[in-house]
C-alpha positions in Angstrom: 9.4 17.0 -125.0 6.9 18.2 -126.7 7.1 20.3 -130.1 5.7 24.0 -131.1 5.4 25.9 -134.3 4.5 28.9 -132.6 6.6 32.0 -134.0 7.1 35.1 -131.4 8.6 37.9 -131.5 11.3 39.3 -128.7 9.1 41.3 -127.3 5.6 38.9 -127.0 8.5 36.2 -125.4 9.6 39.1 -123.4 5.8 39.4 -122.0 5.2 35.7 -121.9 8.5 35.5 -119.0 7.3 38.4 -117.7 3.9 37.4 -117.2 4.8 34.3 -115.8 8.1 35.1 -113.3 5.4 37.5 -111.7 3.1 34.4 -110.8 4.1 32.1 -107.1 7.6 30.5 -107.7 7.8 32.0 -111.5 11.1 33.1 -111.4 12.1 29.0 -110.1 10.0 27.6 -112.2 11.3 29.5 -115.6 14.8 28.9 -114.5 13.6 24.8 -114.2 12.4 24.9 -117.5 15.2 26.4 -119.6 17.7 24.3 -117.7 15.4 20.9 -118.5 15.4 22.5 -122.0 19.3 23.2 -122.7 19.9 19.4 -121.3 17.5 18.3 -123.5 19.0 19.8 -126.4 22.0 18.9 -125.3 21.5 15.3 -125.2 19.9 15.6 -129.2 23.0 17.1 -130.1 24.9 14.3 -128.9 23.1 11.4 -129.9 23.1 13.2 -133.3 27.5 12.8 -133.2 27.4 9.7 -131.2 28.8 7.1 -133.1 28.1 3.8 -131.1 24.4 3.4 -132.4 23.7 5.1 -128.7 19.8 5.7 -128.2 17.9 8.2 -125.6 16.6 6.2 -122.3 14.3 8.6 -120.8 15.2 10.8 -117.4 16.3 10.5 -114.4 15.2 13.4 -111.7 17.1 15.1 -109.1 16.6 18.1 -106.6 18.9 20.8 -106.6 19.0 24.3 -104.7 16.3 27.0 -106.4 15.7 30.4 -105.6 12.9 30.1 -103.3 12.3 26.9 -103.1 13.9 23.1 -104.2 14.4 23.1 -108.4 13.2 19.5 -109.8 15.4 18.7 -112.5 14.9 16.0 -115.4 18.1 14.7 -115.8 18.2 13.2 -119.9 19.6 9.6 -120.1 21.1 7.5 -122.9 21.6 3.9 -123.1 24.9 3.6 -122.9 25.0 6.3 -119.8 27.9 8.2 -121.5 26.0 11.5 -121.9 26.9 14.3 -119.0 25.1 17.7 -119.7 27.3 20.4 -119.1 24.9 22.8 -117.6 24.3 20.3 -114.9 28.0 21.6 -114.1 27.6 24.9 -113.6 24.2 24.1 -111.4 26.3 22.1 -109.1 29.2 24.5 -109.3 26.3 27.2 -107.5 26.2 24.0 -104.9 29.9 24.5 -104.2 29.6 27.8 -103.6 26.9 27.1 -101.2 28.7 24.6 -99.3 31.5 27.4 -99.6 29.7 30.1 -97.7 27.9 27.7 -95.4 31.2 26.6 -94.1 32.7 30.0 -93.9 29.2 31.5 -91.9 30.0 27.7 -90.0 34.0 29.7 -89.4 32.5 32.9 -88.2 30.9 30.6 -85.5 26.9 30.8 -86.6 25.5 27.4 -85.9 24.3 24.9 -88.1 20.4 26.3 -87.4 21.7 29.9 -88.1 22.8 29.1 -90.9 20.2 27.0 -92.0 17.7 29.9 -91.5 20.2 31.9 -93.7 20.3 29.9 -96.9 16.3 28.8 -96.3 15.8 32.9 -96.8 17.7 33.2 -100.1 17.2 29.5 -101.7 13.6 28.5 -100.0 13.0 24.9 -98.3 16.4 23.4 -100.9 18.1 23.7 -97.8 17.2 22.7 -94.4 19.0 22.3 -91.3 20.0 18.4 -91.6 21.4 19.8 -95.3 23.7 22.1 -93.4 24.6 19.1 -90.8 25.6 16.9 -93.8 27.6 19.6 -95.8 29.3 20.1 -92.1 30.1 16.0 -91.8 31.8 16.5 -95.3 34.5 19.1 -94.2 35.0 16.9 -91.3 36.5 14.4 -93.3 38.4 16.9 -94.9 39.5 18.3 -91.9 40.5 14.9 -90.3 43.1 14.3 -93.1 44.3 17.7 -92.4 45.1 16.9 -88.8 46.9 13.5 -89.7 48.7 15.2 -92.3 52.5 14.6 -93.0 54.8 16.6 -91.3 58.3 18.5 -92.3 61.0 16.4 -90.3 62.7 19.6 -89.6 61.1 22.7 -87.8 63.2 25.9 -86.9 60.7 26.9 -84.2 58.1 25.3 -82.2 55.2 27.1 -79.9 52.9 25.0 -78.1 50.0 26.0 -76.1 46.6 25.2 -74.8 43.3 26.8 -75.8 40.4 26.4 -73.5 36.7 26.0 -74.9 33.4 25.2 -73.8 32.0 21.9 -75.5 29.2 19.8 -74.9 29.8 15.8 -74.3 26.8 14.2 -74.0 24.2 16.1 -71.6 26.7 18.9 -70.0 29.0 21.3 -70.8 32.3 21.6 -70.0 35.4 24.0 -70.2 38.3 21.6 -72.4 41.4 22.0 -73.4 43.0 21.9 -76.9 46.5 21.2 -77.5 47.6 23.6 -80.6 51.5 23.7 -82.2 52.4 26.1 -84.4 55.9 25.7 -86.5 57.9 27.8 -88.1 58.8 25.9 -91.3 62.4 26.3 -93.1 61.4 28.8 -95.8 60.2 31.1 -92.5 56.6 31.2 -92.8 54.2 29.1 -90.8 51.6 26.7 -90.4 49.4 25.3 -87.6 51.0 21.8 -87.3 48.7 20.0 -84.9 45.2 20.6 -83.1 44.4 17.8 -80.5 41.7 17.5 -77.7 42.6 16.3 -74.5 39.9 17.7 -71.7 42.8 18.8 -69.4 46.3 20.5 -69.7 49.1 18.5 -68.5 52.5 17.3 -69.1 51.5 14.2 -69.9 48.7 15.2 -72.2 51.8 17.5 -74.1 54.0 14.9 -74.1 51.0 12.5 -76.3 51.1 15.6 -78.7 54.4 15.7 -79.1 54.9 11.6 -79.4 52.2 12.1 -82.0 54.1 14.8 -84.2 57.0 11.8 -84.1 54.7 9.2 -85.5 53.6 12.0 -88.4 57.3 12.7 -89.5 58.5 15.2 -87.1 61.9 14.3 -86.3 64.1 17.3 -85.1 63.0 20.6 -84.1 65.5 23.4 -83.2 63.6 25.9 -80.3 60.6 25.2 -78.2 58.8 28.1 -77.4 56.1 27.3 -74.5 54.2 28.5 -71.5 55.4 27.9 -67.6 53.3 25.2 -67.4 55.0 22.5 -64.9 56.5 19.8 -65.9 56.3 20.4 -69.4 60.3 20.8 -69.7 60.3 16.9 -69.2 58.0 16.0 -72.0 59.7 18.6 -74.4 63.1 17.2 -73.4 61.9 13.6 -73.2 60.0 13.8 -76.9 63.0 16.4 -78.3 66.2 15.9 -76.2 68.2 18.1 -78.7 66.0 20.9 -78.6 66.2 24.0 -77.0 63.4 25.2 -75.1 62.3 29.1 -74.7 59.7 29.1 -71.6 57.4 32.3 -72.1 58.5 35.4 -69.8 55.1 37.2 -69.8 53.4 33.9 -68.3 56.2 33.2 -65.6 55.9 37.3 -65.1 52.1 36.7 -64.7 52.1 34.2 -62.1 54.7 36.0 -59.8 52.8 38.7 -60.0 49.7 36.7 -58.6 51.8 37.3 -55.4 52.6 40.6 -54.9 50.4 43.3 -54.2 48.9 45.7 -56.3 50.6 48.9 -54.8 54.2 47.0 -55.4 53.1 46.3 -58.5 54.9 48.7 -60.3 58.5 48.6 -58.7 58.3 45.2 -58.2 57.7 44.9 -63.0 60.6 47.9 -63.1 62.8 45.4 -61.6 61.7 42.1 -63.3 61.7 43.7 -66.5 65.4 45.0 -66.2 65.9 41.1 -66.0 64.7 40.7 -69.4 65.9 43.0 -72.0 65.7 41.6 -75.0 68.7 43.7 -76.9 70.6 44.4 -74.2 72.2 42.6 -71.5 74.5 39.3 -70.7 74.3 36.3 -72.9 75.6 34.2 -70.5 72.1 32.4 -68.9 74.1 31.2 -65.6 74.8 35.1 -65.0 71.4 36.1 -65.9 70.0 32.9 -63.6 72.0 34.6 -60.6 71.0 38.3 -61.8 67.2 37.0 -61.5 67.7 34.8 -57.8 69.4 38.3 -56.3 66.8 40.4 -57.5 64.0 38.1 -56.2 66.0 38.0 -53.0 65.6 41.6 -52.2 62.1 41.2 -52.1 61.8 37.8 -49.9 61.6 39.9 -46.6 58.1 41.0 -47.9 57.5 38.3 -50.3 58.4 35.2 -48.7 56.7 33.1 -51.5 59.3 34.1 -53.6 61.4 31.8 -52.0 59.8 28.8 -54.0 60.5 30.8 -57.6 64.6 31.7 -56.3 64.6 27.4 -55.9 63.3 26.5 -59.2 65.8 24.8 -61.5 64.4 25.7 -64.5 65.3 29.5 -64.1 67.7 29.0 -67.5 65.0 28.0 -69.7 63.5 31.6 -69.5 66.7 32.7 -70.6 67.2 30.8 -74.2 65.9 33.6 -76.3 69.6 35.4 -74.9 71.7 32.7 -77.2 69.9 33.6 -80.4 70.3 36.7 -82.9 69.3 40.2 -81.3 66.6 40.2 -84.1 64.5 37.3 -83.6 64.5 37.7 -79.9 61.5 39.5 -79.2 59.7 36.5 -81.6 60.7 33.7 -79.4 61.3 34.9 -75.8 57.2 34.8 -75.5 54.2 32.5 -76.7 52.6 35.7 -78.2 52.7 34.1 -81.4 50.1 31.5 -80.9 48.4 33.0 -78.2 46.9 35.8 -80.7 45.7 32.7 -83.0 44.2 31.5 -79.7 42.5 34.7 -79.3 41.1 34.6 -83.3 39.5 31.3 -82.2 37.9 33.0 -79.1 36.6 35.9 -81.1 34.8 33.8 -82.9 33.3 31.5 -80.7 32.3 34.2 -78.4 28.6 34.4 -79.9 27.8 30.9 -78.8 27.3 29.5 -75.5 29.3 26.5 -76.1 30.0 24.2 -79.3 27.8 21.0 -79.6 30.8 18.6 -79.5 34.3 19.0 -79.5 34.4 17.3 -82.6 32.8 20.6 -84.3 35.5 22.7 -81.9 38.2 20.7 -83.8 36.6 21.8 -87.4 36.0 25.6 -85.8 39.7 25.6 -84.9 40.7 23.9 -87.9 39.0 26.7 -90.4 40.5 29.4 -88.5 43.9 28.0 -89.0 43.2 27.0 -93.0 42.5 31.1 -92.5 45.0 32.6 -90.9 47.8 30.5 -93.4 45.6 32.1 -96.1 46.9 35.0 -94.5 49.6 36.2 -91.9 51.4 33.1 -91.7 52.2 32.7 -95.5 54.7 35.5 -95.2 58.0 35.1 -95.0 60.0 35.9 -91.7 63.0 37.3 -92.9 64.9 38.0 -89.7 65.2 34.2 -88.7 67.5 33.8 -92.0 70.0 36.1 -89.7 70.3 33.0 -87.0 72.2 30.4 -88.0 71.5 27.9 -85.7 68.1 27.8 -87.0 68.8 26.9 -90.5 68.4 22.9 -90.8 72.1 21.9 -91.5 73.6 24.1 -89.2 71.2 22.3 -86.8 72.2 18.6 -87.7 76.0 19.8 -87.8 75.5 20.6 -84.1 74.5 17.7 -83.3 76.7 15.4 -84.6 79.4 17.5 -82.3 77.4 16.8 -79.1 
C-alpha cells in the first residue's frame, strides 16, 4: 500500500469523499477502500505483536455484497495464515442479514426471481438470481435436519391433517398432499412435529407418517385429534393402540351436510348441534352414540343416505372429547387447531401459481412453522394442566392397568 505525507484538514477530507461518492459507484468504491485500508492496518498491527517471526504474504481477493454493485475486497495474508481481520466479520455479518431477509421474503412466498430483483435494486449485480437459489439450497439443509429431528416420546395431544398444494414435478403441475402433525408437548405449548409429502391422502399414507414419528422417538401419545377421513382409525390404532382418538365434529358435520338440502339446512344443524355440546350433556359415549343414531333416524324418511352414517361403527370416536375436562373440550373435539396453520400456509402461497417442487413446498411449510412456534405456539396452555389423564405419568399408570 502505498504511503502519503499529505496533511488535510477535516474539512478538505470532507470535500475530497464528497467529491468523489458523487462520481458512478463512489459511494461502493469509498466504502472498498476504507475496508481494504482497516484490514490492512490491521494486519501491521498484528505482525507488529506476533511473536512467531510471522511475515506478510500478500492478498487474497474476494467479492462480497456492495451497495450498488459487487465490492472487491483484498483480503491481507500472512505466512503462517493465522491473521483474521475483524472487519471482514462484520461485512459478512451484513451477508447474514441478507440471507436473513431473503429467506423470510422466500416465507412470505416471493419467488427466488422476485427476490432476486429485490436485493439486485438495493445491492446492484452482488446478487443475482442463482445467488438467491444457493442461499435457498442452504436452509434446505437446515430444514431437512429439522424434519428428522428427535422427538419427545411422550405427547399429550396429537392433530394430524393433510394440506393440499400445487407443485410442480417435472413438466406439470399438480394438486399434492402434505401430511402435517402438530403435538402438544408436556409443558402445554406446541410444536409442528412432522411435515411429510405423500401426493395423495390415505390411510396408508398416515399410517407411514405415524410409523415414521416411531422410528424418531415417539413412543406414546395420549389423544388423537383427526379429520373423518376413512380408514384412518386403523392406522392411528394400529401405530398407537393405547391412544385415544377424537375424530373432528365440524368435518363429519360437513360431509352430512353434503346431503341434505339447503332449505333443511338449518333444522337439520339445530338438531346435529344439540348432539354436540361441548359443556353440557351425557359422558357416557354409548348413550350419546344412540342419542346421534335416533336423531339421524327421524330424518331417514327424507334422507335415506343417512342410513349409511346411522351404520357406521366408528360413531364413538366423535364422542372422545366427552371423557376429558369441561375445559379443554372445545380444544380437542375439532381439528381447528392445525387447520388455521394450514390456512397461514395457504395465505401465503396464494400469490404464486404453484411452487417449483415440492421440495421448496416442504421449506415454505417448514418456515411458517419455525414462525408460528416463534409465536402462538410458545405459549403455555394452561387449561390441559386441569386433565389428568393427559399428564405423562398418569398416562403410563393407565396403562399398566389395562
Amino acid at each position: 500500500m502505498q504511503k502519503t505525507n499529505l496533511n488535510l484538514s477535516k474539512d478538505q477530507l470532507q470535500s475530497i469523499i464528497n467529491d468523489f461518492i458523487s462520481q458512478e459507484n463512489g459511494v461502493n468504491e469509498l466504502f472498498k477502500t476504507i475496508v481494504n485500508g482497516l484490514m490492512y492496518l490491521e494486519r501491521k498491527e498484528f505482525l507488529d505483536n506476533d511473536l512467531n517471526n510471522n511475515k506478510a504474504n500478500g492478498f487474497r481477493k474476494i467479492l462480497k455484497a456492495g451497495i450498488g454493485s459487487g465490492l472487491e475486497l483484498c483480503i491481507p495474508r500472512d505466512r503462517l495464515s493465522l491473521f483474521k481481520p475483524l472487519i471482514l466479520a462484520m461485512v459478512d455479518q451484513q451477508e447474514e442479514k441478507i440471507k436473513d431477509l431473503s429467506f423470510a421474503l422466500y416465507g412470505k412466498g416471493l419467488t427466488t426471481r422476485e427476490i432476486s430483483d429485490i436485493l439486485h435494486g438495493i445491492y446492484g449485480s452482488g446478487y443475482s438470481k442463482s445467488s438467491i437459489s444457493n442461499i435457498s439450497k442452504e436452509f434446505y439443509g437446515f430444514f431437512e435436519s429439522w424434519l428428522t429431528r428427535s422427538l419427545d416420546d411422550y405427547y399429550p395431544i396429537v392433530f394430524i391433517d393433510a394440506l393440499y398444494l400445487k407443485v410442480r414435478r417435472g413438466s406439470t403441475v399438480s394438486t399434492e398432499a402434505f401430511y402435517v402433525v402438530l403435538g402438544l408437548k408436556e409443558d402445554f405449548t406446541r410444536e409442528i412435529i412432522s411435515i411429510e409429502n405423500i401426493p395423495t391422502e390415505s390411510a396408508i399414507g398416515w399410517s407411514e407418517v405415524l410409523n415414521n414419528l416411531k422410528t424418531r422417538g415417539l413412543k406414546h401419545v395420549g389423544l388423537f385429534v383427526s379429520d373423518d377421513l376413512k380408514g384412518l382409525d386403523s392406522s392411528i390404532s394400529l401405530n398407537y393402540p393405547s391412544s385415544s382418538h377424537q375424530k373432528c365434529v365440524l368435518h363429519f358435520t360437513r360431509n352430512i351436510l353434503k346431503h341434505i338440502r339447503i332449505q333443511d339446512r338449518v333444522l337439520f344443524c339445530e338438531g346435529l348441534k344439540k348432539q354436540f355440546e361441548i359443556e353440557e350433556g351425557e359422558e357416557n359415549k354409548e348413550k350419546l352414540v344412540r342419542k346421534l343414531k335416533i336423531f339421524l333416524t327421524s330424518w331417514v324418511s327424507s334422507y335415506p343416505t343417512l342410513k349409511k352414517v346411522i351404520k357406521r361403527e366408528d360413531l364413538s370416536l366423535l364422542f372422545t372429547y366427552k371423557t376429558y375436562d369441561k375445559r379443554i373440550r372445545r380444544m380437542i373435539y375439532t381439528t381447528n387447531w392445525i387447520e388455521r396453520f394450514n390456512k397461514s400456509v395457504k395465505r401465503t402461497t396464494k400469490i404464486r401459481n404453484s411452487l417449483p417442487s415440492p421440495k421448496s413446498a416442504l421449506m415454505l411449510i417448514c418456515y411458517k412453522a419455525l414462525e408460528q412456534e416463534e409465536k402462538s405456539f410458545k405459549y403455555i396452555l394452561y387449561n390441559f394442566k386441569y386433565e389428568r389423564s393427559l399428564m405423562k405419568h398418569e398416562f403410563m399408570e393407565n396403562l399398566k392397568t389395562k
